[in-house]
C-alpha positions, 0 to 999 in steps of 0.5 A, spaced: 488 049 573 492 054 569 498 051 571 496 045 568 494 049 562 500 051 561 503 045 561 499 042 556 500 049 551 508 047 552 508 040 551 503 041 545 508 047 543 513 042 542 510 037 538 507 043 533 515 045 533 517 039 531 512 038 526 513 045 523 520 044 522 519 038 518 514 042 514 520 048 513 526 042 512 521 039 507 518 046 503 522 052 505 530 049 506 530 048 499 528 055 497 533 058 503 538 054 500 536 056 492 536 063 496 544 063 499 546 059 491 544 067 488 547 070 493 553 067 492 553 068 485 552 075 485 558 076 490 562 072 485 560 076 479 563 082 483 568 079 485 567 079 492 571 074 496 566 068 499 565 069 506 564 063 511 559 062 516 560 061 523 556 055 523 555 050 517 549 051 511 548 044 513 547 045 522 543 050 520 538 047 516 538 041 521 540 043 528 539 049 528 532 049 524 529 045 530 531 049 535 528 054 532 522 052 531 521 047 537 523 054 542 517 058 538 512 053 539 513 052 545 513 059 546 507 060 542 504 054 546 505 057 553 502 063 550 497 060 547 495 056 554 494 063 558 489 066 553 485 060 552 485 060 560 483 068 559 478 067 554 474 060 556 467 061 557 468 068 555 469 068 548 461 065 547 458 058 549 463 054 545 466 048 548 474 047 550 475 045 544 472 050 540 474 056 543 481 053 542 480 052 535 477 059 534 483 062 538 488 058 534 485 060 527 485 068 530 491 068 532 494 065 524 490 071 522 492 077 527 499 074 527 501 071 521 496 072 515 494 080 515 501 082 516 504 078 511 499 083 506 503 089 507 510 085 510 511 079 507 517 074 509 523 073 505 529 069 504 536 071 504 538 074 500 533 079 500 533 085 503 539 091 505 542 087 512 542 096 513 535 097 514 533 090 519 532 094 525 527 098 521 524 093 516 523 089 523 520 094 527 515 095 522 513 088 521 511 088 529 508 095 528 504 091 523 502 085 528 500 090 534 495 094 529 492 088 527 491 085 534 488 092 536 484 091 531 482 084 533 480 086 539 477 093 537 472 089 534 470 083 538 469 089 543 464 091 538 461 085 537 459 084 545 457 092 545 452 091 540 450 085 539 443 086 543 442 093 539 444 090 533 443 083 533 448 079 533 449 077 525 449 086 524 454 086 530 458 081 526 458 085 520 460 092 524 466 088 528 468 086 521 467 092 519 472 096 524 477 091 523 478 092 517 477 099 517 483 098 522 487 095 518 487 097 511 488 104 514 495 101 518 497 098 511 496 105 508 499 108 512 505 104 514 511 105 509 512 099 504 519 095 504 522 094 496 528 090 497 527 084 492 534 085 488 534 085 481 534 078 477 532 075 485 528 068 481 520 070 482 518 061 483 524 062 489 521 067 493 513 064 491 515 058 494 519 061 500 512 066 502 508 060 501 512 055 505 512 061 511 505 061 510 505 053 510 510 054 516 505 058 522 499 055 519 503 047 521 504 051 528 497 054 530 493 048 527 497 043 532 496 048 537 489 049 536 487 041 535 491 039 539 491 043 545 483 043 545 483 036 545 488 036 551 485 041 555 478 039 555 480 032 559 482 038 564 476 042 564 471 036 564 474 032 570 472 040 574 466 042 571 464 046 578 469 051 576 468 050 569 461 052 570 462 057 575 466 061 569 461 061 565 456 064 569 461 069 571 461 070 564 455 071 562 453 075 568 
């Protein structure tokens, strides 16, 4: 079953990628493009000679753009199929298209939310084309303490549910994720490379249509692949059964 799990994730993965880059072609390319225009200026105003991009402003915001969207949804639905196959009957008595929902609004969180606290996307434009590598291995830094974290505290939960109760196990879970985390952005150097008159509503719009851009991608991947998913494991409900006793044995 796994393998038409993933399948499914995949195809799903395409349409969440394809919706995504209607959302980024609608939202965030005009902030890109608002981005590029002040660049330019300041290179003109210091005299620097215009430099020509190897691939068109226009292929880039079209072509470009698509693929890069549909290969990251395709990708984050592959992923995403293995951990629903993982964690079904797992993670709780929820049903398929629950446990998909939960999974994909867990993922939003750990990957993409708490790590655009302390590093949030930013345009062209924005930030020394020097410092990349480390600004880059920061942000993923940042997203594998908030998975951790994530996974610290759902272990929390499962070990003291029956001593605590499940509400008190659910608050300490909480508790210790935000503990986790709140420590790494204390702790993880802050990134200020916003350049002096970069227009504040510009970089807004580009942080929220970043946003906008990964909740499109996990919301598909999440409503869609549970409602794909559950056709698959309700026609094998043995095995489906199985799972669930083996869980909660």
């Amino acid at each position: 079953m796994v393998r038409s799990l993933l399948i499914r994730g995949m195809l799903v993965g395409l349409l969440a990628g394809v919706l995504a880059f209607a959302f980024a072609y609608a939202f965030g390319e005009p902030q890109v493009q608002h981005a590029i225009d002040f660049e330019d200026l300041m290179a003109a105003k210091a005299g620097a000679a215009h430099e020509h991009a190897l691939i068109s402003r226009g292929t880039q915001r079209t072509v470009g753009l698509l693929i890069g969207t549909v290969a990251m949804g395709v990708a984050l639905g592959g992923m995403f199929a293995l951990v629903f196959a993982y964690a079904y009957g797992r993670v709780g008595s929820f049903g398929v298209r629950a446990t998909s929902a939960l999974l994909a609004l867990a993922a939003y969180v750990t990957i993409t939310l708490v790590p655009f606290t302390k590093y949030p996307a930013s345009p062209p434009s924005v930030g020394n084309a020097d410092t990349i590598d480390r600004r880059t291995l920061l942000f993923f830094a940042m997203i594998a303490i908030t998975v951790l974290a994530a996974i610290a505290a759902g272990r929390v939960r499962r070990e003291y549910a029956e001593r605590l109760g499940p509400w008190n196990a659910a608050i300490a879970a909480g508790a210790v994720f935000v503990l986790v985390v709140a420590a790494a952005q204390l702790i993880l150097p802050a990134v200020h490379e916003t350049p002096a008159g970069f227009p504040a509503d510009v970089l807004y719009r580009f942080r929220l249509a970043s946003l906008g851009i990964s909740a499109t991608l996990w919301l598909t991947i999440g409503l869609a692949f549970g409602a794909t998913a559950e056709r698959l494991v309700a026609a094998q409900p043995g095995r489906a059964r199985a799972r669930r006793a083996g869980a909660a044995a």
